[in-house]
C-alpha positions as CSV (number, residue, x, y, z in Angstrom):
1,X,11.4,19.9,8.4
2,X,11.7,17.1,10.7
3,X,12.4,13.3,9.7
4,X,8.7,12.5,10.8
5,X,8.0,14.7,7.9
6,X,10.5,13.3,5.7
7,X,9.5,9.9,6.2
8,X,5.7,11.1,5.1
9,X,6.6,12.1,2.2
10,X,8.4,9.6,1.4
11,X,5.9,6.6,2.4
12,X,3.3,9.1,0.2
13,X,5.2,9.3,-2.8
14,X,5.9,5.6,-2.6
15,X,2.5,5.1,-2.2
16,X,1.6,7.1,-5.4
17,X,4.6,4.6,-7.2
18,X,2.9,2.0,-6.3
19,X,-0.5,3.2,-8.1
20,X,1.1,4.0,-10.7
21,X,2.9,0.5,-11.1
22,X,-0.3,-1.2,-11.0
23,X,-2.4,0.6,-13.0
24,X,0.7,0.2,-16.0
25,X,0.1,-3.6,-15.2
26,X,-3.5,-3.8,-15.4
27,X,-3.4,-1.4,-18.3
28,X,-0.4,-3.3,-20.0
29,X,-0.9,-4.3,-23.4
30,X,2.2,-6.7,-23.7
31,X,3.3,-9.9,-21.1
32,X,7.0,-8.2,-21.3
33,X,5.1,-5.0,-20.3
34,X,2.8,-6.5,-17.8
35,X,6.3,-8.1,-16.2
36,X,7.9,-5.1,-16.0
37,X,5.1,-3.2,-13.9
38,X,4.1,-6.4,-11.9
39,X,8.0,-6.5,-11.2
40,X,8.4,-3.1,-10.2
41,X,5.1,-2.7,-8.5
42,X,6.7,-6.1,-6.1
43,X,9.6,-3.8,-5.4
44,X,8.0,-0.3,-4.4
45,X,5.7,-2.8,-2.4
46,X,8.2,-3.9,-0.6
47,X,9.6,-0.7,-0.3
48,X,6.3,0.6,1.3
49,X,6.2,-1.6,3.8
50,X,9.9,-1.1,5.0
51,X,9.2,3.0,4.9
52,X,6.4,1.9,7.6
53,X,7.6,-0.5,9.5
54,X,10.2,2.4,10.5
55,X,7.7,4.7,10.7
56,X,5.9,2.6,12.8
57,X,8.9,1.7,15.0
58,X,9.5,5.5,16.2
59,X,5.7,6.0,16.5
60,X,5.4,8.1,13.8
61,X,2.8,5.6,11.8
62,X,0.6,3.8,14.3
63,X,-2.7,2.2,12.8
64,X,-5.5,1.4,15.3
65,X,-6.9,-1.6,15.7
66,X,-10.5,-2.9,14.1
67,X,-12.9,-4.0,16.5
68,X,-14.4,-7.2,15.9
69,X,-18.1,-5.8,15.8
70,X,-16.6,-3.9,12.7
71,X,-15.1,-6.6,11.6
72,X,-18.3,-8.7,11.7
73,X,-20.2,-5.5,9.5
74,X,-18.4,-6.2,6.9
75,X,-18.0,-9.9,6.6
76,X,-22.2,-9.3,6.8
77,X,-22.2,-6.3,3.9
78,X,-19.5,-8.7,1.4
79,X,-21.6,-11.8,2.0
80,X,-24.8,-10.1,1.4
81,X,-23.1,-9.3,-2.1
82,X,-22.5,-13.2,-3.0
């Protein structure tokens, strides 16, 4: 296994944290409780986006970028919505 691989599963499983955290604070049935998961939701966030940013840095993660005809779709599907 090589640390490309590593770092996927990493960034997956932090991904999966991070749906976790914030279903418990939508589901959350106490403000202490809802604190907790929006806390640690803020921290596996943050976490997230460090895992990719050095993912990204090596190549490893690249996204591609939207063009603006796509773009434009969707602003036209979400406003048909309103």
């Amino acid at each position: 296994m090589n640390d490309k691989d590593i770092m996927e599963g990493i960034l997956l499983t932090t991904k999966g944290v991070c749906d976790l955290y914030m279903h418990g604070s939508i589901e959350s049935a106490t403000p202490n409780v809802h604190q907790a998961f929006s806390t640690a939701l803020n921290d596996a966030l943050c976490m997230e986006n460090s895992i990719y940013k050095q993912m990204s840095d090596h190549g490893w993660y690249t996204a591609q970028q939207a063009q603006p005809q796509s773009i434009q779709q969707v602003k036209q599907k979400f406003s048909a919505m309103g």
